[in-house]
C-alpha positions in Angstrom: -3.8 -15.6 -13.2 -5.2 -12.3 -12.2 -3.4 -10.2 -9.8 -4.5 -7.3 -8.0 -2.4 -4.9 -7.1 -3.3 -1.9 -4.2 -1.4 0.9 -3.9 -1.7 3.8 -1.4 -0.1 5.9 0.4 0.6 4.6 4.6 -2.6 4.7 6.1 -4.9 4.5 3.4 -5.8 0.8 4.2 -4.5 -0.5 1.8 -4.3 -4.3 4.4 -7.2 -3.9 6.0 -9.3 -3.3 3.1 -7.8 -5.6 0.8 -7.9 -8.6 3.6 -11.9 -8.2 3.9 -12.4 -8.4 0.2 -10.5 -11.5 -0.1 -12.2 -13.3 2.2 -15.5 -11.6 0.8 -14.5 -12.9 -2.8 -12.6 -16.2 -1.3 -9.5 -14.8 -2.8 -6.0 -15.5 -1.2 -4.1 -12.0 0.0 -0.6 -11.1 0.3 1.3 -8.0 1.9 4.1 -7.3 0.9 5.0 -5.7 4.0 4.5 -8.8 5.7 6.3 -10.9 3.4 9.3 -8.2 3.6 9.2 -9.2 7.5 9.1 -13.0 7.0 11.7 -13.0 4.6 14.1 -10.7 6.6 13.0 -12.0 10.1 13.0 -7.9 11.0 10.6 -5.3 11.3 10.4 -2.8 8.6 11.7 -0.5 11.0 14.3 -2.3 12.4 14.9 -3.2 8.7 15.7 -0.3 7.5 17.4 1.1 10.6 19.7 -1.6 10.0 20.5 -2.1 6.3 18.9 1.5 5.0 16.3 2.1 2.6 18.1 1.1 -0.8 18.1 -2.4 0.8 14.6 -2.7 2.0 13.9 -1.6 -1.6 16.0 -3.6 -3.5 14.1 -6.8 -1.3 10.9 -5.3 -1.6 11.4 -5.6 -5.5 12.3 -8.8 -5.4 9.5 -10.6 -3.6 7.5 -8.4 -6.2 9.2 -10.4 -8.9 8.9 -13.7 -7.0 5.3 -13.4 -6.6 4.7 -12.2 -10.3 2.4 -15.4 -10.6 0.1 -14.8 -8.0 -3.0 -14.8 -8.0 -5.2 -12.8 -5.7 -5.4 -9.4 -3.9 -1.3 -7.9 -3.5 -0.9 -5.4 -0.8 1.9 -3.0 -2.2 3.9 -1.1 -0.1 3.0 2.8 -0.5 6.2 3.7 -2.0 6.7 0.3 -4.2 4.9 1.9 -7.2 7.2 4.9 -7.0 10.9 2.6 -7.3 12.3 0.7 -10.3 9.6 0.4 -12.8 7.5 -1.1 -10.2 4.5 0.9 -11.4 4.8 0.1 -14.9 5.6 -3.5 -14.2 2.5 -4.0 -11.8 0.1 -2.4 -14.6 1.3 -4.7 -16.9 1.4 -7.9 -14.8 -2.3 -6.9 -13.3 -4.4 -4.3 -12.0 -3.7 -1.8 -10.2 -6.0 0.1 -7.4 -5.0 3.2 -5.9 -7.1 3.5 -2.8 -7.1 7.4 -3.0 -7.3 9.5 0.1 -6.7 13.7 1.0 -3.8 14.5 2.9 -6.0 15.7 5.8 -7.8 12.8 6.1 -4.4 10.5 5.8 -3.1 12.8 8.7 -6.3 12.6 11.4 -5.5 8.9 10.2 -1.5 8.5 10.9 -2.2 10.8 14.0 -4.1 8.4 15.5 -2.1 5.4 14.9 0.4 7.2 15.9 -1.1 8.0 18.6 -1.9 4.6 19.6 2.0 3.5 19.3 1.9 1.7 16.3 5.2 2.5 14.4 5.5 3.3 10.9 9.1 3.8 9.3 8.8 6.6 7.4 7.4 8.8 10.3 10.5 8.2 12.3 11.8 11.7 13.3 8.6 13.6 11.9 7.4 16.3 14.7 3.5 16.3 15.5 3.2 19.6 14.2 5.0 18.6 10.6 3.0 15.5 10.0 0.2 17.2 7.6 3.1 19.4 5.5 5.0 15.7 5.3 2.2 13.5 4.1 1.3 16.8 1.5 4.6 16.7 0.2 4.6 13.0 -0.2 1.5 12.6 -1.9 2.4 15.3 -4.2 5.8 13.5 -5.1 4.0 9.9 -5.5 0.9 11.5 -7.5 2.3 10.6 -11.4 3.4 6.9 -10.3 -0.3 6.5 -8.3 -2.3 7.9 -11.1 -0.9 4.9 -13.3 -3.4 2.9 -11.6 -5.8 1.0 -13.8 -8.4 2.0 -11.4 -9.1 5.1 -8.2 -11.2 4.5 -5.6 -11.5 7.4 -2.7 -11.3 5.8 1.0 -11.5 9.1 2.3 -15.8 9.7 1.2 -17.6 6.8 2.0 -17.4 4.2 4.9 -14.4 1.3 4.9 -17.5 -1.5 4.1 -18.6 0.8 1.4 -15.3 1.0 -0.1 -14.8 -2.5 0.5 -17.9 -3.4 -1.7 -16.6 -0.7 -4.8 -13.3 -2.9 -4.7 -15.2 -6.2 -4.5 -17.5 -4.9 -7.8 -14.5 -4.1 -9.3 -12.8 -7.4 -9.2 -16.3 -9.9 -8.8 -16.5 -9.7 -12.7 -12.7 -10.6 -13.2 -12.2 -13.4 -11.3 
């Protein structure tokens, strides 16, 4: 069994890039966001709109547990390293990635999505204009339960198939 774990913060493709190394390495890939919405039969917004963020949490930890013998690329959640020993847990069970990225960068990013109308939780009720401090401030808070990470790797230098290849040459030899 050999997990991979990525962690992130929203935005930092964390799905996307994890997705196209699977099928690059012909490994199977979970989300855990995903799996939050199939097991609920919500959206994480509606979700948490609905039974709060303690809940969504508490669920979010336990389809951790559930899939603790899977074996693949695991899409965290960007808070789920920061709740419960989560973190710890993941390092122990697998490895962790932290697909690093600058606050700037993660807000031209969540700008545009935003932008675009897709809706992330989180961002409900955040103004335009306090987007960059809120994503600072976040990062900042998340930095000691990221940096637990096994292994870094900055999606904000090179191009996504570029990073996709540094995650694939991390994991090729492990699997």
């Amino acid at each position: 069994m050999n997990t991979w774990y990525l962690w992130g913060y929203m935005g930092s493709g964390k799905t996307s890039i994890g997705r196209a190394v699977a099928r690059n390495l012909n490994l199977e890939f979970k989300d855990l966001d995903k799996l939050i919405i199939e097991e609920s039969g919500m959206t994480i917004s509606d979700f948490i709109g609905e039974r709060g963020e303690l809940a969504f949490r508490k669920l979010e930890r336990q389809l951790l547990l559930e899939n603790q013998n899977f074996d693949g690329i695991f899409s965290c959640g960007g808070g789920t390293p920061c709740y419960y020993d989560n973190a710890e847990w993941m390092v122990s069970k697998g490895q962790a990635v932290y697909l690093r990225a600058s606050p700037s960068w993660l807000h031209h990013r969540l700008a545009s999505s935003r932008s675009r109308g897709m809706k992330r939780p989180q961002l409900t009720g955040v103004a335009d204009q306090d987007l960059g401090e809120f994503i600072a401030k976040h990062l900042f808070e998340r930095q000691h339960f990221y940096q637990m990470a096994q292994y870094k790797i900055a999606v904000d230098q090179s191009p996504t198939e570029q990073v996709v290849e540094a995650l694939a040459g991390l994991i090729r030899p492990n699997t």
